[in-house]
Each structure stands twice: as structure tokens, then as C-alpha cells.
C-alpha positions, 0 to 999 in steps of 0.5 A: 189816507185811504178810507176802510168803509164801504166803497162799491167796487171793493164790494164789486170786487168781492162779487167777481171773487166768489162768483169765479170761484162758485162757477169753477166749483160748480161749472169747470169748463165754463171757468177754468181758472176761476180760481183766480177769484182768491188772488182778488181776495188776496189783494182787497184784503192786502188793501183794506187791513193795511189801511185800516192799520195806517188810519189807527196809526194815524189816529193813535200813534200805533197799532194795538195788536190785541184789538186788531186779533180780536176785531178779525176774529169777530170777522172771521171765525163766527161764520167759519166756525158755524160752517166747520160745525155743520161739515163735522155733523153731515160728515159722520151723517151721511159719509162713509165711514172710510172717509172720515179720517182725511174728512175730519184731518182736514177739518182739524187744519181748516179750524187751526187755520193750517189747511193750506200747508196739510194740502201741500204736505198730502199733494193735494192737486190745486184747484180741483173741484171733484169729489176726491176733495173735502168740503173743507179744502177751500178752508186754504185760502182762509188759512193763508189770511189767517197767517197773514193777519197775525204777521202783517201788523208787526210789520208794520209795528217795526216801520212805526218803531222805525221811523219814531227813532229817526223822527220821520214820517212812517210812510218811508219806512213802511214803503221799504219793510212792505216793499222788501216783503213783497219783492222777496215773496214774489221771487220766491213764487216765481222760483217755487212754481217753476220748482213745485207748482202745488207747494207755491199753490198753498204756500203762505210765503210765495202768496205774501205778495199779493197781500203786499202789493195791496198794501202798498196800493193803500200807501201810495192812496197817501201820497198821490190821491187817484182823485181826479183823472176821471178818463184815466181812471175809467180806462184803468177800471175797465182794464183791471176787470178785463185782466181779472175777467179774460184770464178766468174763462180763458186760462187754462195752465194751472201747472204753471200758476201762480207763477208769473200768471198770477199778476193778471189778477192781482194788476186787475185787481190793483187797477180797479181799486186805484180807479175807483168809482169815476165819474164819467158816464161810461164808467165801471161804476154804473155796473159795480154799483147795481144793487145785485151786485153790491149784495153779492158782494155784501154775502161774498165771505158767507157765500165762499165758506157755504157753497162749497160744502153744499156742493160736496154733500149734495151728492151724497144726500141724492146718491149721485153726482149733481146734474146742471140743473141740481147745480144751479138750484145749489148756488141759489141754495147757497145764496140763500144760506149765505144771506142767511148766515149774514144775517145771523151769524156775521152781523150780530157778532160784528154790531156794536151795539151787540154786548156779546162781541164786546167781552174778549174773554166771553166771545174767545171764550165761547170760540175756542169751546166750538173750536176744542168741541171740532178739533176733538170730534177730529181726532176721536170720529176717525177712531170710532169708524176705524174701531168698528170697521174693525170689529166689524171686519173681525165678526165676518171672519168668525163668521 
């Protein structure tokens, strides 16, 4: 069955997400496409969350889905939340005020975890890393994860339900309800992109697959093992990096992504899981296993919500776009807020031996005041601007 704890090429995996998507917010031309890094979060995450539903399967007979929300919610929304606080504050600081109504709509979809579908609903062109963005726009692929953890266990609840009824394993009827969602999913983004490239971009349906084909990586660990094969599986590594790696500086459609373009990635991503860390002396395992690596890939989550919003408000606190160099100093300033944000804000809420996590009612409690406190700064800041941008407007003509 396949194992949840830390295991150094997921962790590599992570670095080579958020370091593609870092050098393509911050360096375009050097990583065109490293956008990609997303879809390599989209499969570990595919992997990870549906073993860790199996091994509670195994263990208890089911999957409690009340457990499982608030186990992602301590994961997910104490560092989100915290970035969301600080965008809202240097929002009305330092932006003008005619840009806080699509700064703060924004932010109200990022908190409600929509950011993907009101990207899609403003045609908003994918992948773009200007100053036409907000600081939030990254919120999407959060968003698609959220609506992806709240489908994905009842899924897996109608396989378990399933297969007790006929008195089988849970294996077959998981394979054919992941398989169905996954087949279905990736002929609806093939179909979508050719259609309308932008909507099956943010798309939640036409991005299911990627989840599921990391889920069923996690099945297959069940009934064949990748233990052994250590030649097989130093290649398979090897050429699951190369497929992530070459697309990302090399790519250069995005009109025609996902679409079928998409599968280097995910296959990239799929291969260097399966292979895992081989023990051959020209294995991938000898750099996914360096401690940079290993810590980057640690402060990867923190990493991909900070830097973003730090590079949108630079340029607005130094009164110009940022140059090379202020670029550089920025990603090192976000692995610092990163390593930060980590350490204060991820771990403690995810400690067992924290009290606060394990009170449901108190830590939902203190989150959905931050989130009412967001969503309410949302709605009333874009009025007060457009208040006295009015009134303002109406003194100079009685002037």
C-alpha cells in the first residue's frame, strides 16, 4: 500500500514545481511554460491525498469525511488565509484606488477558493506574469484543489460502498470510479482547449485528470509494487525529470495547453513517483536527495503563496517595474517569508502536540472570522474608494 510520509522525490517534485513556477513569474523568457509546475502539483497531490484515503480505508473500513476537511483545512488555509490578510492591507496601502474593486474581487474568489472559474468568467489570459494580474491570481490552482478535495473522498466512499455490497476487494471498484473520472476529465480537456484554451486552462472538470491519474498511480502501488527493477526505475526517474524539465524552457504554445501537451508533465510527474528513490549509483535519488533540495521542496506551499504577491507589490513600493537584480533579491526574500511562514504559521497548526489544531470548533472558528474579516474588506473597500473617487470627482467640478 502505498506510503503518505515523506519520501525525497515527492519532496524533489515540489522543488521543481514551485521553482518553475517562481522562474516564470519572475524570469518568462527563461521558463516560458513553467507553468507546468502546477500540473506537477496537480498529480502529487492526486497521489498523496487518494493514499492517504486508501490507508484510512484500510485501517478503519471507511473514510471519515469530516476528519479529512479539517485535516486539509489545517494544511491549507492557515498560511492562505495569512497571505490573503497581508494582500488585503498592502492592497488599500499602496494601490491605487481604482484598482481595488478587481484587486479585492479577486481576493474574495481566492478566499472562497472560486479564483479559477472568476479568472475564467473575466478571460483572464492564462499564465500571465504582468502587472495586468493581481496578487492573487495564483489563488486558482489552490482553488481547483480545494473542489478537488471536497469531491475526490466521496468517490472514493461510492467505490468502498460498492465493493462492500458484492463482498470484494475495494481495489476493482475504486480502479473503475477513478478511472471513468479520469478518462472522462481528459477528453473533456482535450475537447475544451480546442473549444476555448482559457476556460479548460481554470477549468476544475478538464483539470480532474491530473488528480486521477495520480490517484490511480496510488492504486497500481497496491497490486504491483515498484520495489525492485532498480535499472528500470533509474531510467523511468531520469525521463520523468526530462519530461517535466525540457517542456518548461522549451514550451512555447500556451493557446494549445493544457490539451494534449499537458501529458508531458503529468507522465514526467507519474514516472518519478513510480521510480522512486533507486538504488543504483546514477540514480535521480543522489540529487533529489540534497538537503536544498529537500528544503525547498519542505517550504514549496509557503513558497508558491508569498512569492507571487511580493513580486506584484514590489513595484508599487519602489515606483517602478522590478529590474534583474531586485528580481533575484525578491525570490530570496521569498524564501525567507517562506521558511518563515512555515515555521510559524504551517507547523504549529499542523503539531499534534498544538491543543489549538485539535479543537474543530476553535480552529474553524478563528478561520472563518479571518475569512468573513477578507471577504468583508472585499466587498466594503472597493465602495469607499468609489465613494470618494466620486466625491472627489464632484468637489473639482464645483470648483
Amino acid at each position: 500500500m502505498p506510503r503518505t510520509t515523506v519520501r525525497p522525490e515527492i519532496q524533489a517534485l515540489r522543488a521543481v514545481a514551485v521553482g518553475a513556477v517562481v522562474l516564470h513569474h519572475g524570469w518568462p523568457a527563461v521558463a516560458p511554460a513553467g507553468y507546468m509546475g502546477v500540473d506537477v502539483f496537480f498529480v502529487v497531490s492526486g497521489y498523496l491525498i487518494t493514499a492517504l484515503l486508501i490507508r484510512e480505508v484500510g485501517r478503519t473500513g471507511g473514510i471519515s469525511l469530516g476528519a479529512f476537511y479539517l485535516r486539509r483545512a489545517r494544511r491549507i488555509l492557515p498560511a492562505a488565509i495569512a497571505v490573503l490578510l497581508a494582500v488585503s492591507a498592502l492592497t488599500i496601502a499602496v494601490v491605487p484606488q481604482r484598482d481595488w474593486a478587481d484587486w479585492f474581487r479577486e481576493s474574495v474568489a481566492s478566499t472562497l477558493y472560486y479564483e479559477n472559474w472568476q479568472l475564467a468568467a473575466d478571460s483572464q489570459i492564462p499564465a500571465r506574469a504582468d502587472l495586468e494580474s493581481t496578487p492573487v491570481q495564483h489563488f486558482w490552482s489552490l482553488s481547483v484543489e480545494e473542489q478537488f478535495y471536497l469531491v475526490w473522498p466521496l468517490l472514493l466512499i461510492v467505490a468502498v460502498v460498492s465493493a462492500r455490497r458484492r463482498g470484494r476487494s475495494i481495489v476493482r471498484p475504486m480502479f473503475v470510479v477513478l478511472g471513468f473520472v479520469t478518462a472522462a476529465s481528459f477528453v473533456h480537456s482535450l475537447l475544451l482547449t480546442s473549444a476555448d484554451h482559457n476556460l479548460a486552462y481554470f477549468s476544475t472538470i478538464a483539470r480532474t485528470w491530473e488528480f486521477g491519474a495520480g490517484g490511480l498511480l496510488a492504486l497500481l502501488a497496491i497490486t504491483t509494487p515498484s520495489k525492485g527493477r532498480e535499472v528500470l526505475r533509474t531510467v523511468a526517474s531520469w525521463c520523468g525529470l526530462l519530461l517535466i524539465a525540457v517542456p518548461i524552457v522549451a514550451f512555447r504554445d500556451p493557446e494549445a495547453f493544457p490539451g494534449v501537451w499537458v501529458l508531458l508533465p503529468v507522465a514526467g510527474t507519474l514516472a518519478v513517483i513510480w521510480a522512486g528513490t533507486p538504488a543504483t549509483r546514477w540514480s535521480t535519488a543522489r540529487v533529489a536527495g540534497l538537503r536544498p533540495v529537500q528544503w525547498v521542496g519542505d517550504v514549496s506551499y509557503s513558497l508558491y503563496l508569498w512569492h507571487w504577491p511580493i513580486f506584484m507589490f514590489t513595484p508599487f513600493l519602489i515606483g517602478m517595474p522590478s529590474p534583474a537584480w531586485v528580481m533575484a533579491l525578491l525570490v530570496v526574500l521569498s524564501l525567507l517569508v517562506a521558511w518563515l511562514s512555515k515555521r510559524l504559521i504551517e507547523d504549529p497548526f499542523r503539531a499534534r502536540r498544538n491543543p489549538m489544531p485539535r479543537r474543530p470548533a476553535v480552529l474553524l472558528g478563528g478561520l472563518g472570522f479571518l475569512v468573513a474579516a477578507i471577504v468583508s474588506t472585499g466587498f466594503v473597500a472597493p465602495s469607499v474608494a468609489a465613494e470618494q473617487q466620486s466625491t472627489g470627482h464632484h468637489a473639482g467640478e464645483r470648483d
